[in-house]
C-alpha positions in Angstrom: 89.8 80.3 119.1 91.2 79.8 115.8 93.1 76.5 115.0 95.3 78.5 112.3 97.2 80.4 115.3 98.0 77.4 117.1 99.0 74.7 114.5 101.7 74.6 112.0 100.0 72.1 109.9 100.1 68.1 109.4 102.2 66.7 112.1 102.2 63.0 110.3 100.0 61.1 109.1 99.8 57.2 111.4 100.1 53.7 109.5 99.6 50.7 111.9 100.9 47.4 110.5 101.9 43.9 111.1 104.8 44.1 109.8 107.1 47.2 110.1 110.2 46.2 108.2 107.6 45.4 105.0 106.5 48.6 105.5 110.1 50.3 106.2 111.0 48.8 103.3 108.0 49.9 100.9 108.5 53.5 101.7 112.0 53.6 101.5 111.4 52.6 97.9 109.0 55.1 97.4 112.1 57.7 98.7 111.0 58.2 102.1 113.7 58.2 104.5 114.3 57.2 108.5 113.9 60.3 110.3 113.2 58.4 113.9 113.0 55.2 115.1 112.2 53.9 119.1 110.1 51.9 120.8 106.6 52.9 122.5 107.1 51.0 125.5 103.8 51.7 126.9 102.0 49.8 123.8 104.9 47.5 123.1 105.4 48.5 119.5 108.3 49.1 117.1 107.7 52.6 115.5 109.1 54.3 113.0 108.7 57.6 111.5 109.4 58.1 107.6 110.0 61.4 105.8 109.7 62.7 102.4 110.2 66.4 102.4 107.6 67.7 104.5 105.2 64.4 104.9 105.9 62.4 107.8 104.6 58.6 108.3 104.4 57.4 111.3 104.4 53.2 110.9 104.2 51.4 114.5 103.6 47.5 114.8 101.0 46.6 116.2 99.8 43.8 114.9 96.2 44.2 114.4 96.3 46.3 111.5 93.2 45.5 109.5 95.0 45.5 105.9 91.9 47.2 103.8 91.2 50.1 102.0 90.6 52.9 104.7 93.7 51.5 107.1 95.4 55.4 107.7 94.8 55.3 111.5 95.3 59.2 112.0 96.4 62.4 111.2 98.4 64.8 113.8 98.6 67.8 113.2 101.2 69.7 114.6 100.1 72.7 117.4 102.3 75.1 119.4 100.4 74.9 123.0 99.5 71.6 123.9 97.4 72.5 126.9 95.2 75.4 125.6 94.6 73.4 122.1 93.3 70.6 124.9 91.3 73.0 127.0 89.7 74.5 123.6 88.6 71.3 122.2 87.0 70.3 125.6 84.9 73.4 126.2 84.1 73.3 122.7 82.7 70.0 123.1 85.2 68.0 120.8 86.5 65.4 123.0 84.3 62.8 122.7 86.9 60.1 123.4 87.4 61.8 127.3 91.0 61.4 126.0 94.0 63.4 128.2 97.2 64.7 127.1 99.9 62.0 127.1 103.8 62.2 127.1 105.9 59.9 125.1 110.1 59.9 124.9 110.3 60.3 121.1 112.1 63.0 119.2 114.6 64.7 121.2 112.8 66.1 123.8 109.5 64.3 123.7 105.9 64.9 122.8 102.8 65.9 124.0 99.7 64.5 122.4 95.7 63.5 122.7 93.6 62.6 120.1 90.0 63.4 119.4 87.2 61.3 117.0 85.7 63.2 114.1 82.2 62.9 112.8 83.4 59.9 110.2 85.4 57.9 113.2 88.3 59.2 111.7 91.3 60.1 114.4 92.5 63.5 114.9 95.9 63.6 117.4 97.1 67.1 118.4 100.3 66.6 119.1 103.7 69.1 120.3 107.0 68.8 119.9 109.1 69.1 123.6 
């Protein structure tokens, strides 16, 4: 399988913090506007998603951000098939985490996503647009 014919590119890139309206505030400075806004029930955190042309952050609160140098908590990138992206990375070997494909209410329709842990402990999410 190649990943090029099943992903668009970088989803967003993921910024926990402790406090969202800081952040809010920060990137809205910087230009960025409010493309989406909710709450993840399921974690119990504010989130937010901020867009500057084509980058999207993705800032949720969640209180234990650890405020250093290395604090992006992922990158998405954006794929087209969900389920055969997930079946891929687990006969190839790549889900280390045993993580499953999970729903969540945001956008219009929702998303599908699961995320996978690379060789540095860095976070890959696969995520799709509903």
């Amino acid at each position: 399988m190649d990943l090029k014919n099943y992903s668009t590119g970088v989803q967003h890139i993921g910024i926990p913090t402790n406090d969202i309206d800081k952040t809010v505030d920060f990137y809205h400075k910087l230009g960025f506007e409010t493309a989406f806004e909710t709450v993840n029930k399921e974690a119990d955190e504010k989130v937010v998603f901020l867009k500057l042309g084509t980058l999207v952050v993705e800032t949720y609160e969640n209180h234990a951000a650890v405020l250093q140098a290395g604090a992006i908590d992922h990158v998405a990138l954006d794929v087209k098939d969900i389920e055969e992206i997930y079946q891929y990375v687990n006969e190839a070997g790549l889900n280390t985490t045993q993580d499953s494909i999970h729903f969540l209410p945001f956008w219009e329709n929702g998303v599908k996503f699961f995320t996978i842990e690379g060789p540095n402990k860095e976070k890959v999410e696969f995520s799709q647009y509903l």
